[in-house]
C-alpha positions as CSV (number, residue, x, y, z in Angstrom):
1,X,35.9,30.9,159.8
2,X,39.0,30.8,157.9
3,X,40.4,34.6,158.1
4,X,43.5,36.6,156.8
5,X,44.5,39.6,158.3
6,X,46.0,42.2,156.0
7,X,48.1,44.8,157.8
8,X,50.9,43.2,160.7
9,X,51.3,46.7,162.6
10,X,49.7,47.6,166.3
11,X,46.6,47.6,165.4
12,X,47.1,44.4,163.6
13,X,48.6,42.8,166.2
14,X,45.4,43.8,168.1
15,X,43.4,41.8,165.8
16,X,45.8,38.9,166.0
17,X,45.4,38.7,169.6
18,X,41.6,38.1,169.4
19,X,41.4,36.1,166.6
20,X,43.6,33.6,168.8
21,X,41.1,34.0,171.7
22,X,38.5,33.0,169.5
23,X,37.2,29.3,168.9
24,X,35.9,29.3,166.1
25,X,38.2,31.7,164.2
26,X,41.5,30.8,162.5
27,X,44.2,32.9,161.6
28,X,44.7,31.6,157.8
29,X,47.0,34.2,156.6
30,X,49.0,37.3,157.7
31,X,49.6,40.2,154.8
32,X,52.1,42.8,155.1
33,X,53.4,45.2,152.6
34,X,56.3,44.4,154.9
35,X,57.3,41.0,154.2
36,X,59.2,41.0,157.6
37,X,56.4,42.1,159.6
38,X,54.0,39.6,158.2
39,X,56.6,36.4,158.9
40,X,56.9,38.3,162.5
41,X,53.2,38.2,163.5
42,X,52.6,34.9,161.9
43,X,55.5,33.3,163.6
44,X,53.9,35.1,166.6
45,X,50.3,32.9,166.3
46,X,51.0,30.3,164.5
47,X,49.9,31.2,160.4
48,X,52.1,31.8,157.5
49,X,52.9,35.1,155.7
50,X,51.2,34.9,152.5
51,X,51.3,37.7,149.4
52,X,47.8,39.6,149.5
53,X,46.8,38.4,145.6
54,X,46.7,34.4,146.8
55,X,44.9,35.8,150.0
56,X,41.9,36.6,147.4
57,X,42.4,33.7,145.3
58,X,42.3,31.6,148.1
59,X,38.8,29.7,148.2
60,X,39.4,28.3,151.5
61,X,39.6,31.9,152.8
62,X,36.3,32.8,154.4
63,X,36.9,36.6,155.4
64,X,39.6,39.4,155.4
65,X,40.2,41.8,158.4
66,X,41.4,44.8,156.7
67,X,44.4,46.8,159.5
68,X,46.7,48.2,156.7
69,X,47.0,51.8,156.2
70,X,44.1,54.1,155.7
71,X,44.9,54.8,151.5
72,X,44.5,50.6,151.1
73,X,41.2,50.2,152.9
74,X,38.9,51.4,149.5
75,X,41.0,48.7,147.2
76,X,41.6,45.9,150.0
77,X,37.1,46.1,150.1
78,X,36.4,46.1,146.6
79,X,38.7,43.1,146.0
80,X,37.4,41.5,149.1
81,X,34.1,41.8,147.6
82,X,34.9,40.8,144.4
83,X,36.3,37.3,145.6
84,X,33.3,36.9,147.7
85,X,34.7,37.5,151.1
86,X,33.2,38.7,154.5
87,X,35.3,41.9,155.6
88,X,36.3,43.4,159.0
89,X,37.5,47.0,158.4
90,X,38.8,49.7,160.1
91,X,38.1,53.0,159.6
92,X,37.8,55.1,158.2
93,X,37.1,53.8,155.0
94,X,38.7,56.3,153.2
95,X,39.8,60.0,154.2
96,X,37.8,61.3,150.8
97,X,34.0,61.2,151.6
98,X,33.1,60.7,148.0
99,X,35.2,57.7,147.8
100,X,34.1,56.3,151.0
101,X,30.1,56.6,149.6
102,X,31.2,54.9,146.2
103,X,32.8,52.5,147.8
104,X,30.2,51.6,150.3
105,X,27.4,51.5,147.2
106,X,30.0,48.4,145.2
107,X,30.5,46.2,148.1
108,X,26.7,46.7,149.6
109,X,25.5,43.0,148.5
110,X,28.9,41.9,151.0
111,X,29.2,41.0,154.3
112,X,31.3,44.2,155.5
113,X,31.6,45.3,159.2
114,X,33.4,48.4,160.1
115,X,36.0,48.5,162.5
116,X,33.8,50.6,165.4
117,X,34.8,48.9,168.1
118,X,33.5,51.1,171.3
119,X,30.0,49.9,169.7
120,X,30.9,46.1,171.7
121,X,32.4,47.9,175.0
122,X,30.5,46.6,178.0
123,X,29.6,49.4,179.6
124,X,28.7,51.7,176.1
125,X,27.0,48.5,175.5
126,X,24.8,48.8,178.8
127,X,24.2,52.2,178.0
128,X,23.0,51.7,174.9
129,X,20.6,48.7,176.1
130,X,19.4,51.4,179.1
131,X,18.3,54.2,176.7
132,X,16.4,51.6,174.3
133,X,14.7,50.1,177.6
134,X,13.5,53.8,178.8
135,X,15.6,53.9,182.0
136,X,16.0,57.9,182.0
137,X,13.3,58.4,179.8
138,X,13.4,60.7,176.9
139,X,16.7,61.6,175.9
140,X,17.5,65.0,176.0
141,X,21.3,65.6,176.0
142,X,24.6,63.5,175.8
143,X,28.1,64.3,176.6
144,X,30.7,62.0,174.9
145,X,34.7,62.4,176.1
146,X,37.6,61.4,174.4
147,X,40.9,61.8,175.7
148,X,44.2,60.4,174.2
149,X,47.1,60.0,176.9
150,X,49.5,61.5,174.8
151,X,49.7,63.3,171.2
152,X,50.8,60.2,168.2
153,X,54.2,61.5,166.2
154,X,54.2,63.9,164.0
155,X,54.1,61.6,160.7
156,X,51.3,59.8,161.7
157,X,49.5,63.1,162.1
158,X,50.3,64.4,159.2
159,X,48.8,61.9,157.3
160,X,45.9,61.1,159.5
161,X,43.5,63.2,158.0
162,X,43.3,65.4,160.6
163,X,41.7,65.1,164.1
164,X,38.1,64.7,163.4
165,X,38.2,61.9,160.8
166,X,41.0,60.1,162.8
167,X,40.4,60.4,166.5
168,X,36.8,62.0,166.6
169,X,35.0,59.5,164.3
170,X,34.8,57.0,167.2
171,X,33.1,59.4,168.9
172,X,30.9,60.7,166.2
173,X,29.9,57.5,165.2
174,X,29.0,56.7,168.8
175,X,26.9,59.8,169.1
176,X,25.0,58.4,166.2
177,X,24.3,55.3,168.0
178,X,23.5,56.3,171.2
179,X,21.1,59.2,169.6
180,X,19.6,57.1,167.5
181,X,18.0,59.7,164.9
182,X,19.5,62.2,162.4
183,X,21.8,65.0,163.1
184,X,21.2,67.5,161.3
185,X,23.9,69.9,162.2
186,X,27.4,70.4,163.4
187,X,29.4,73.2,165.2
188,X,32.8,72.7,165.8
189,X,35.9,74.5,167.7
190,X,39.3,73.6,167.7
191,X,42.9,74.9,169.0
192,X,46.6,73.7,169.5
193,X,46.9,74.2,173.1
194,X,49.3,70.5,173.1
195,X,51.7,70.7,170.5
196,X,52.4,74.0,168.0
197,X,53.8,71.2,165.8
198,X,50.6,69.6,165.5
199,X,49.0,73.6,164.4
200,X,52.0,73.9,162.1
201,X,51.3,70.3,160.4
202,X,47.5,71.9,159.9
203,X,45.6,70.0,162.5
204,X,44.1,70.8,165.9
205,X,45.5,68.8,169.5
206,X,42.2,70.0,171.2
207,X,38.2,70.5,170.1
208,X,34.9,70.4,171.0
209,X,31.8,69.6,168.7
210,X,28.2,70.7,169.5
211,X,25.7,69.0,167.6
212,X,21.5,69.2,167.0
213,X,19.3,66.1,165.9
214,X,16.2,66.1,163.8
215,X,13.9,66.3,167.4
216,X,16.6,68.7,168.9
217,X,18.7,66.2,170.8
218,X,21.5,68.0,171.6
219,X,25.3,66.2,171.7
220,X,28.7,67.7,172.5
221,X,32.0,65.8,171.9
222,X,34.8,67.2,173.8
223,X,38.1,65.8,172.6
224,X,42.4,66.4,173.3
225,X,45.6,64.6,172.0
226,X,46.7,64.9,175.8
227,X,45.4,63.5,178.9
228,X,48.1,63.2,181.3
229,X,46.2,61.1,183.9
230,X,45.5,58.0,181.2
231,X,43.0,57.5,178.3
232,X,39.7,59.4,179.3
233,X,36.6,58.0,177.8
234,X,33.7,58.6,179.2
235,X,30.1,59.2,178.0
236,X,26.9,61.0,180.2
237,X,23.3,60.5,178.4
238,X,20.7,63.2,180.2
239,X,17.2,61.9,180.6
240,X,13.7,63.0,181.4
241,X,13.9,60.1,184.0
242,X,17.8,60.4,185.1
243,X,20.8,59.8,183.9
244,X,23.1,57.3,182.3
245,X,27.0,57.6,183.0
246,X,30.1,55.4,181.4
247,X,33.1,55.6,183.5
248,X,36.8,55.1,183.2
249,X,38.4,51.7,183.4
250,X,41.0,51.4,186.2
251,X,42.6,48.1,186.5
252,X,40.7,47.8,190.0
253,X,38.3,49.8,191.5
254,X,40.3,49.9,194.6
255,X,40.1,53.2,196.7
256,X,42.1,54.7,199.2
257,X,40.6,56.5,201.7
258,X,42.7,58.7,204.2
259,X,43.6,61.9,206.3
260,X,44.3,63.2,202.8
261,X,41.5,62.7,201.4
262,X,40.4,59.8,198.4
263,X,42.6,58.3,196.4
264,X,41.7,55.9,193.4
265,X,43.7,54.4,190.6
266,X,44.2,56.3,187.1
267,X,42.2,55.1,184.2
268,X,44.1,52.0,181.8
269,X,46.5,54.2,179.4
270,X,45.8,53.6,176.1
271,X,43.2,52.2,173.7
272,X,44.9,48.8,173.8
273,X,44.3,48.2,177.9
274,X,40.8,50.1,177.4
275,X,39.1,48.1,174.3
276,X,40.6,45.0,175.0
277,X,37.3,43.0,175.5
278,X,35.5,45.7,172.8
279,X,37.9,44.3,170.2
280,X,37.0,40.1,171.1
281,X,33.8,41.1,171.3
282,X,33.7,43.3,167.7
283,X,35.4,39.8,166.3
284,X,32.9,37.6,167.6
285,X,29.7,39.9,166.3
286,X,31.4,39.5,162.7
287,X,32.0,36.3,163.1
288,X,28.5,36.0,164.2
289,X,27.5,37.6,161.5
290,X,28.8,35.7,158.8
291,X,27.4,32.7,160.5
292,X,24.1,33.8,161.2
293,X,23.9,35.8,157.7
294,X,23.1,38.8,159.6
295,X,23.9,42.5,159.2
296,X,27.0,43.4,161.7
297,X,26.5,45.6,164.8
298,X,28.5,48.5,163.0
299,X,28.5,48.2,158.9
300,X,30.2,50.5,156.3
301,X,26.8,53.2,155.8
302,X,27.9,53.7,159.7
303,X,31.2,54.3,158.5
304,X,30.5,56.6,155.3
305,X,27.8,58.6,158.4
306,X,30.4,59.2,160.7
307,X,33.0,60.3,157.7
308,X,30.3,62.5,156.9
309,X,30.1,64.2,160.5
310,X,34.1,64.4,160.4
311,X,33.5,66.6,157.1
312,X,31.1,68.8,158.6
313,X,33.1,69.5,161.7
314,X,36.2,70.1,159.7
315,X,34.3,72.6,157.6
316,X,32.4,74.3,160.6
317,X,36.0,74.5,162.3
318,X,37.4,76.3,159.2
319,X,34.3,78.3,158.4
320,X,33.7,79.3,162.1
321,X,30.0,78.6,161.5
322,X,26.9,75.9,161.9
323,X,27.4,73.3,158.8
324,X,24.1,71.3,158.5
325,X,24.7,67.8,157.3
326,X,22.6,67.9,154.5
327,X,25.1,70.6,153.1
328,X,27.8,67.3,152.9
Protein backbone atom coordinates (compact mmCIF):
# COMPACT_ATOMS: atom_id res chain seq x y z
CA UNK A 1 0.00 0.00 0.00
CA UNK A 2 1.13 3.21 -1.28
CA UNK A 3 -0.25 5.88 1.51
CA UNK A 4 -0.27 9.73 2.11
CA UNK A 5 -0.80 11.08 5.25
CA UNK A 6 -2.61 14.44 5.35
CA UNK A 7 -2.07 16.41 8.59
CA UNK A 8 2.04 16.62 9.93
CA UNK A 9 1.03 17.46 13.68
CA UNK A 10 1.19 14.99 16.97
CA UNK A 11 -1.09 12.95 15.99
CA UNK A 12 0.30 12.77 12.58
CA UNK A 13 3.46 12.07 13.56
CA UNK A 14 1.76 9.14 15.41
CA UNK A 15 0.67 7.79 12.22
CA UNK A 16 4.08 8.39 10.69
CA UNK A 17 5.69 6.30 13.23
CA UNK A 18 3.62 3.14 12.38
CA UNK A 19 3.39 3.50 8.94
CA UNK A 20 7.34 3.09 9.16
CA UNK A 21 6.91 -0.05 11.39
CA UNK A 22 4.90 -1.43 8.91
CA UNK A 23 6.16 -3.78 5.97
CA UNK A 24 3.95 -3.53 3.68
CA UNK A 25 3.06 0.09 4.01
CA UNK A 26 4.86 3.10 2.44
CA UNK A 27 4.82 6.54 3.33
CA UNK A 28 4.10 8.07 -0.33
CA UNK A 29 3.39 11.57 0.61
CA UNK A 30 3.14 13.99 3.66
CA UNK A 31 0.31 16.96 3.47
CA UNK A 32 0.44 19.86 5.54
CA UNK A 33 -1.49 23.05 5.33
CA UNK A 34 1.88 23.96 6.83
CA UNK A 35 4.34 23.62 4.15
CA UNK A 36 7.15 23.55 6.82
CA UNK A 37 5.62 20.88 8.89
CA UNK A 38 5.04 18.66 5.93
CA UNK A 39 8.95 18.95 4.62
CA UNK A 40 9.65 18.35 8.56
CA UNK A 41 7.97 14.99 8.96
CA UNK A 42 8.88 13.84 5.59
CA UNK A 43 12.48 14.55 6.03
CA UNK A 44 11.74 12.74 9.39
CA UNK A 45 10.76 9.19 7.38
CA UNK A 46 11.98 9.40 4.36
CA UNK A 47 8.79 10.77 1.85
CA UNK A 48 8.42 14.06 0.23
CA UNK A 49 6.03 16.96 1.01
CA UNK A 50 3.60 17.02 -1.62
CA UNK A 51 0.40 19.68 -2.10
CA UNK A 52 -2.97 17.71 -1.13
CA UNK A 53 -4.62 18.22 -4.96
CA UNK A 54 -1.62 15.92 -6.64
CA UNK A 55 -2.09 13.66 -3.46
CA UNK A 56 -5.71 12.76 -5.10
CA UNK A 57 -4.57 12.94 -8.60
CA UNK A 58 -1.95 10.65 -7.90
CA UNK A 59 -2.86 7.07 -9.27
CA UNK A 60 -0.05 5.45 -7.62
CA UNK A 61 -1.65 6.51 -4.32
CA UNK A 62 -3.41 3.61 -2.82
CA UNK A 63 -4.99 5.31 0.44
CA UNK A 64 -5.07 8.59 2.53
CA UNK A 65 -4.79 8.69 6.33
CA UNK A 66 -6.73 11.64 7.10
CA UNK A 67 -4.81 13.60 10.88
CA UNK A 68 -5.63 17.26 9.81
CA UNK A 69 -7.90 19.26 11.77
CA UNK A 70 -11.34 18.22 12.64
CA UNK A 71 -13.25 21.03 10.01
CA UNK A 72 -11.06 19.12 7.00
CA UNK A 73 -12.08 15.57 7.80
CA UNK A 74 -15.80 15.81 5.81
CA UNK A 75 -13.97 17.34 2.46
CA UNK A 76 -10.49 15.36 2.82
CA UNK A 77 -13.35 11.86 2.63
CA UNK A 78 -15.46 12.95 -0.04
CA UNK A 79 -12.46 13.72 -2.25
CA UNK A 80 -10.79 10.62 -1.06
CA UNK A 81 -13.71 8.81 -2.28
CA UNK A 82 -14.05 10.50 -5.29
CA UNK A 83 -10.43 9.55 -6.47
CA UNK A 84 -11.00 6.09 -5.50
CA UNK A 85 -8.93 5.88 -2.40
CA UNK A 86 -9.04 3.62 0.81
CA UNK A 87 -9.26 6.18 3.90
CA UNK A 88 -7.89 6.02 7.53
CA UNK A 89 -9.73 8.81 9.53
CA UNK A 90 -9.82 10.13 12.73
CA UNK A 91 -12.54 11.25 14.44
CA UNK A 92 -14.77 12.57 14.65
CA UNK A 93 -15.91 12.93 11.35
CA UNK A 94 -17.28 16.06 11.75
CA UNK A 95 -18.45 18.11 15.01
CA UNK A 96 -22.08 18.58 13.14
CA UNK A 97 -23.98 15.17 13.36
CA UNK A 98 -25.94 15.97 10.28
CA UNK A 99 -22.91 16.43 8.30
CA UNK A 100 -21.16 13.52 9.73
CA UNK A 101 -24.46 11.15 8.57
CA UNK A 102 -24.41 12.81 4.94
CA UNK A 103 -21.08 12.36 4.72
CA UNK A 104 -20.94 8.69 5.80
CA UNK A 105 -24.08 7.91 3.15
CA UNK A 106 -21.49 9.58 -0.14
CA UNK A 107 -18.38 7.69 0.69
CA UNK A 108 -20.44 4.24 1.80
CA UNK A 109 -19.32 2.23 -1.48
CA UNK A 110 -15.39 3.25 -0.12
CA UNK A 111 -13.09 1.63 1.84
CA UNK A 112 -13.17 4.12 5.05
CA UNK A 113 -11.90 3.12 8.60
CA UNK A 114 -12.37 5.38 11.44
CA UNK A 115 -9.63 6.41 13.54
CA UNK A 116 -11.01 4.22 16.81
CA UNK A 117 -7.94 3.08 17.86
CA UNK A 118 -8.69 1.59 21.60
CA UNK A 119 -10.84 -0.93 19.37
CA UNK A 120 -6.99 -2.79 18.44
CA UNK A 121 -5.61 -2.35 22.22
CA UNK A 122 -4.54 -5.80 23.43
CA UNK A 123 -6.07 -5.99 26.44
CA UNK A 124 -9.75 -4.20 25.23
CA UNK A 125 -9.13 -6.54 22.53
CA UNK A 126 -9.05 -9.61 25.02
CA UNK A 127 -11.98 -8.26 26.60
CA UNK A 128 -13.82 -8.08 23.83
CA UNK A 129 -12.91 -11.75 22.56
CA UNK A 130 -13.92 -12.90 26.48
CA UNK A 131 -17.48 -11.52 26.42
CA UNK A 132 -18.19 -12.99 22.81
CA UNK A 133 -16.74 -16.41 24.12
CA UNK A 134 -19.21 -16.33 27.37
CA UNK A 135 -16.44 -16.09 29.94
CA UNK A 136 -18.72 -14.08 32.60
CA UNK A 137 -21.69 -15.00 31.09
CA UNK A 138 -24.52 -12.58 30.36
CA UNK A 139 -23.47 -9.18 30.54
CA UNK A 140 -25.10 -7.14 32.88
CA UNK A 141 -23.05 -3.91 33.58
CA UNK A 142 -19.83 -2.10 32.31
CA UNK A 143 -17.79 0.53 33.79
CA UNK A 144 -15.56 2.34 31.21
CA UNK A 145 -12.78 5.10 32.71
CA UNK A 146 -11.13 7.70 31.01
CA UNK A 147 -8.76 9.91 32.51
CA UNK A 148 -6.45 12.53 30.75
CA UNK A 149 -3.24 13.44 32.76
CA UNK A 150 -3.60 16.90 32.33
CA UNK A 151 -6.40 19.45 30.85
CA UNK A 152 -5.18 20.34 26.61
CA UNK A 153 -4.79 24.52 26.28
CA UNK A 154 -7.28 26.49 26.16
CA UNK A 155 -7.48 26.96 22.13
CA UNK A 156 -7.64 23.58 21.52
CA UNK A 157 -10.63 23.29 23.81
CA UNK A 158 -12.31 25.84 22.54
CA UNK A 159 -12.60 24.45 19.33
CA UNK A 160 -12.83 20.82 20.25
CA UNK A 161 -16.35 20.54 20.30
CA UNK A 162 -16.68 20.20 23.65
CA UNK A 163 -15.78 17.21 26.04
CA UNK A 164 -18.11 14.59 24.88
CA UNK A 165 -17.49 14.57 21.14
CA UNK A 166 -13.71 15.12 21.71
CA UNK A 167 -12.50 13.08 24.65
CA UNK A 168 -15.68 10.86 25.43
CA UNK A 169 -16.35 9.55 21.92
CA UNK A 170 -13.54 6.94 22.43
CA UNK A 171 -15.25 5.92 25.14
CA UNK A 172 -18.71 5.96 23.79
CA UNK A 173 -17.84 4.25 20.84
CA UNK A 174 -16.19 1.53 22.95
CA UNK A 175 -19.27 1.12 25.09
CA UNK A 176 -20.92 0.35 21.80
CA UNK A 177 -18.54 -2.32 21.06
CA UNK A 178 -18.20 -4.03 24.04
CA UNK A 179 -22.24 -3.91 24.59
CA UNK A 180 -22.87 -5.01 21.52
CA UNK A 181 -26.73 -3.93 21.07
CA UNK A 182 -28.52 -0.54 20.93
CA UNK A 183 -28.50 2.09 23.54
CA UNK A 184 -31.34 3.52 23.69
CA UNK A 185 -30.70 6.25 26.15
CA UNK A 186 -28.28 8.65 27.65
CA UNK A 187 -27.94 10.53 31.01
CA UNK A 188 -25.23 12.68 31.47
CA UNK A 189 -23.57 15.11 34.30
CA UNK A 190 -20.94 17.31 34.00
CA UNK A 191 -18.87 20.13 36.17
CA UNK A 192 -15.61 22.21 36.07
CA UNK A 193 -14.00 21.02 39.13
CA UNK A 194 -10.22 21.40 36.92
CA UNK A 195 -10.13 24.48 35.32
CA UNK A 196 -12.82 27.60 35.61
CA UNK A 197 -11.28 28.48 32.22
CA UNK A 198 -12.43 25.46 30.77
CA UNK A 199 -16.45 26.38 32.33
CA UNK A 200 -15.83 29.92 31.10
CA UNK A 201 -14.84 28.63 27.38
CA UNK A 202 -18.45 26.55 27.74
CA UNK A 203 -17.18 23.10 28.30
CA UNK A 204 -17.04 20.70 31.22
CA UNK A 205 -13.23 19.27 32.84
CA UNK A 206 -15.18 16.46 34.56
CA UNK A 207 -18.48 14.05 33.67
CA UNK A 208 -20.07 10.98 34.05
CA UNK A 209 -22.57 9.30 31.61
CA UNK A 210 -25.11 6.55 32.54
CA UNK A 211 -26.53 4.80 29.79
CA UNK A 212 -29.48 1.84 29.11
CA UNK A 213 -29.45 -0.67 26.06
CA UNK A 214 -32.37 -2.18 24.32
CA UNK A 215 -32.21 -5.42 26.92
CA UNK A 216 -31.35 -3.02 29.83
CA UNK A 217 -27.56 -3.28 29.83
CA UNK A 218 -26.53 -0.73 31.85
CA UNK A 219 -23.04 1.36 31.03
CA UNK A 220 -21.53 4.34 32.93
CA UNK A 221 -18.55 6.40 31.49
CA UNK A 222 -16.79 8.33 34.08
CA UNK A 223 -14.45 10.87 32.51
CA UNK A 224 -11.82 14.13 33.83
CA UNK A 225 -9.32 16.39 31.97
CA UNK A 226 -7.05 15.67 35.07
CA UNK A 227 -5.46 12.63 36.43
CA UNK A 228 -2.48 13.59 38.22
CA UNK A 229 -1.17 10.03 38.68
CA UNK A 230 -0.90 9.32 34.59
CA UNK A 231 -3.50 8.47 31.85
CA UNK A 232 -6.25 6.27 33.52
CA UNK A 233 -8.01 3.93 31.23
CA UNK A 234 -9.56 1.27 32.51
CA UNK A 235 -12.71 -0.70 31.69
CA UNK A 236 -14.78 -3.48 34.21
CA UNK A 237 -17.54 -5.64 32.24
CA UNK A 238 -19.98 -7.29 35.09
CA UNK A 239 -21.19 -10.82 34.28
CA UNK A 240 -23.67 -13.42 35.30
CA UNK A 241 -20.49 -15.66 35.39
CA UNK A 242 -17.71 -13.05 36.80
CA UNK A 243 -16.08 -10.41 35.71
CA UNK A 244 -13.84 -8.97 33.06
CA UNK A 245 -11.25 -6.05 34.16
CA UNK A 246 -8.72 -3.89 31.72
CA UNK A 247 -5.95 -2.37 33.65
CA UNK A 248 -3.50 0.38 33.44
CA UNK A 249 -0.30 0.09 31.51
CA UNK A 250 2.88 0.75 33.68
CA UNK A 251 6.03 0.40 31.87
CA UNK A 252 6.63 -2.77 34.15
CA UNK A 253 4.65 -4.46 36.40
CA UNK A 254 7.28 -4.30 38.99
CA UNK A 255 6.11 -4.02 42.70
CA UNK A 256 7.58 -2.91 45.73
CA UNK A 257 6.66 -4.44 48.63
CA UNK A 258 7.80 -3.07 52.12
CA UNK A 259 7.28 -1.91 55.87
CA UNK A 260 5.31 0.82 54.16
CA UNK A 261 3.24 -0.96 52.59
CA UNK A 262 2.94 -1.73 48.30
CA UNK A 263 4.32 0.32 46.00
CA UNK A 264 3.77 -0.05 42.08
CA UNK A 265 4.72 2.11 39.17
CA UNK A 266 2.09 4.93 37.79
CA UNK A 267 0.34 4.17 34.71
CA UNK A 268 2.29 5.42 31.03
CA UNK A 269 1.27 9.35 30.89
CA UNK A 270 -0.36 10.07 27.86
CA UNK A 271 -2.21 8.51 24.98
CA UNK A 272 1.01 8.30 22.95
CA UNK A 273 2.99 5.75 25.58
CA UNK A 274 -0.60 4.02 26.16
CA UNK A 275 -1.86 3.27 22.39
CA UNK A 276 1.32 2.80 21.01
CA UNK A 277 0.76 -0.82 19.81
CA UNK A 278 -3.30 0.13 19.43
CA UNK A 279 -2.24 2.54 16.76
CA UNK A 280 0.27 -0.36 14.53
CA UNK A 281 -2.19 -2.48 15.11
CA UNK A 282 -5.34 -0.02 13.84
CA UNK A 283 -2.71 0.46 10.64
CA UNK A 284 -2.37 -3.03 9.99
CA UNK A 285 -6.35 -3.99 10.24
CA UNK A 286 -6.74 -1.11 7.45
CA UNK A 287 -4.24 -2.24 5.66
CA UNK A 288 -5.63 -5.60 5.97
CA UNK A 289 -8.57 -4.46 4.92
CA UNK A 290 -7.85 -3.03 1.80
CA UNK A 291 -6.01 -6.13 0.93
CA UNK A 292 -8.43 -8.58 1.91
CA UNK A 293 -11.42 -6.28 0.59
CA UNK A 294 -13.00 -6.49 3.89
CA UNK A 295 -14.97 -4.15 6.07
CA UNK A 296 -12.43 -2.48 8.86
CA UNK A 297 -12.68 -3.31 12.53
CA UNK A 298 -14.10 0.33 13.25
CA UNK A 299 -15.77 2.06 9.99
CA UNK A 300 -17.41 5.58 9.61
CA UNK A 301 -21.43 4.29 10.77
CA UNK A 302 -19.23 3.59 14.08
CA UNK A 303 -18.13 6.98 13.83
CA UNK A 304 -21.52 8.86 12.91
CA UNK A 305 -23.01 6.13 16.29
CA UNK A 306 -20.66 7.39 18.60
CA UNK A 307 -21.19 11.27 17.30
CA UNK A 308 -24.64 10.49 17.90
CA UNK A 309 -24.13 9.38 21.64
CA UNK A 310 -21.82 12.62 22.14
CA UNK A 311 -25.08 14.67 20.94
CA UNK A 312 -27.27 12.99 23.34
CA UNK A 313 -25.04 13.47 26.32
CA UNK A 314 -24.44 17.08 25.48
CA UNK A 315 -28.17 17.59 25.33
CA UNK A 316 -28.95 15.49 28.51
CA UNK A 317 -26.04 17.53 30.25
CA UNK A 318 -27.79 20.87 29.21
CA UNK A 319 -31.31 19.69 29.67
CA UNK A 320 -30.57 17.91 33.06
CA UNK A 321 -32.70 15.03 31.77
CA UNK A 322 -32.74 11.29 30.08
CA UNK A 323 -32.26 11.96 26.13
CA UNK A 324 -33.24 8.63 24.29
CA UNK A 325 -31.17 8.16 21.19
CA UNK A 326 -33.86 7.83 18.95
CA UNK A 327 -34.75 11.59 19.86
CA UNK A 328 -31.13 12.40 17.79
Amino acid sequence: MKLALIGAGRIGRVHALSIAAHPEVTLAAVVDAYPEAAETLARDFGSRARDIDDVFEDPEIDAVLIASSTATHIDYLERAASAGKAMLCEKPIALDLAASRATAERVAQSLCALAFNRRHDPQFSALKDQLGQGRIGKLETLAITSRDPEPPPLEYVKGSGGLFRDMMIHDFDMARWLLDEPIVSVYASGSCLVDPAIGEAGDVDSAVVVMKTASGRLCTISNSRRAVYGYDQRIEAFGSEGMLQAQNECDTRLKFVGKQGQLEEAPRWFFLERYAEAYRRELDDFYQSWREGRAPRAGITDGVEALRLAEAADISRREGRTVYVEEV
